[in-house]
C-alpha positions in Angstrom: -9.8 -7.6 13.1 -10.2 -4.6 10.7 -9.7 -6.5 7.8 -11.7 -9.1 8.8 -14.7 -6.4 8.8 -13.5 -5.1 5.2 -13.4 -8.2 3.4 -16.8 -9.5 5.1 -18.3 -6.1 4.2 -16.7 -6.5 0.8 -18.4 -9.7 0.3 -21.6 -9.4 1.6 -22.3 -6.3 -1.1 -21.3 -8.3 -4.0 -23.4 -11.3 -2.5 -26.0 -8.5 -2.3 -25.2 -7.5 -5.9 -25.4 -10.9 -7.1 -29.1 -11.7 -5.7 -30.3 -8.1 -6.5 -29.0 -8.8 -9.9 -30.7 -12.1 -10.5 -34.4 -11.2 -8.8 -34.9 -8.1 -11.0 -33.3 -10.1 -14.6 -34.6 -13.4 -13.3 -31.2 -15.3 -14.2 -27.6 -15.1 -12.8 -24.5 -13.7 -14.1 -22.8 -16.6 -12.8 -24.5 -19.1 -14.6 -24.8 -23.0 -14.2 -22.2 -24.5 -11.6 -19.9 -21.8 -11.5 -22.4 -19.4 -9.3 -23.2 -22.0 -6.8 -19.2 -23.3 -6.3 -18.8 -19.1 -6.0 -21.4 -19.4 -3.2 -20.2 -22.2 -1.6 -16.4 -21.3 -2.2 -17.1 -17.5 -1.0 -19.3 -18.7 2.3 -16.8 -21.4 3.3 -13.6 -18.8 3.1 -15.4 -16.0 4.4 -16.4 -18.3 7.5 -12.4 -18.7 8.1 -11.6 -15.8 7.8 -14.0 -14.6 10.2 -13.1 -17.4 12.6 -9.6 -15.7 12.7 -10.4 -12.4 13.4 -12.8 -13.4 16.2 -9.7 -15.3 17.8 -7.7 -12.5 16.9 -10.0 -10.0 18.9 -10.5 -12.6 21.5 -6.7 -12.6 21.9 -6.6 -8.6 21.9 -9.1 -8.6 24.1 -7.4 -11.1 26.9 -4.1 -9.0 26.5 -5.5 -6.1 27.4 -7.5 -7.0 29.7 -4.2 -8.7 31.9 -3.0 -5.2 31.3 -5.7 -3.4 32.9 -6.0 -5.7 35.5 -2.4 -5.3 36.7 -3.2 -1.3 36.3 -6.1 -1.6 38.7 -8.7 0.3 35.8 -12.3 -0.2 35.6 -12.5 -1.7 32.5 -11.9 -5.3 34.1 -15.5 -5.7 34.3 -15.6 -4.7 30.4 -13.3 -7.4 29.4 -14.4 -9.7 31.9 -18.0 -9.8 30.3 -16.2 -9.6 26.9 -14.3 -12.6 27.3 -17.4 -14.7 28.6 -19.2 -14.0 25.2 
């Protein structure tokens, strides 16, 4: 899930870097079809790798909230509301 968070932070600064870049110059770096197959490319990986760390989390989550349920702690309710989102 971590990692998830690092490469989508990663990515969204160079995707900020990209735009920033080609408002102020008025042209992109990445020019012709090679910038938009990087956009398309970049959002349709990103969007998998995102879907797996939300199952990965999703499947942390449900783990731990078994554990804690056995236990008797109050953080079912947590994980209860977590799991419903």
């Amino acid at each position: 899930m971590m990692a998830t968070i690092v490469i989508g932070f990663a990515y969204n600064l160079l995707q900020m870097a990209l735009s920033i870049f080609t408002v102020v110059s008025g042209n992109r770096i990445l020019n012709g079809n090679v910038g938009y197959l990087f956009d398309f490319f970049g959002d349709k990986i990103m969007s998998f790798v995102l879907l797996s760390g939300s199952a990965a989390g999703f499947g942390a989550s449900e783990d731990l909230h078994i554990i804690f349920k056995n236990a008797e702690l109050p953080f079912n309710v947590y994980f209860a509301k977590a799991n419903a989102c």
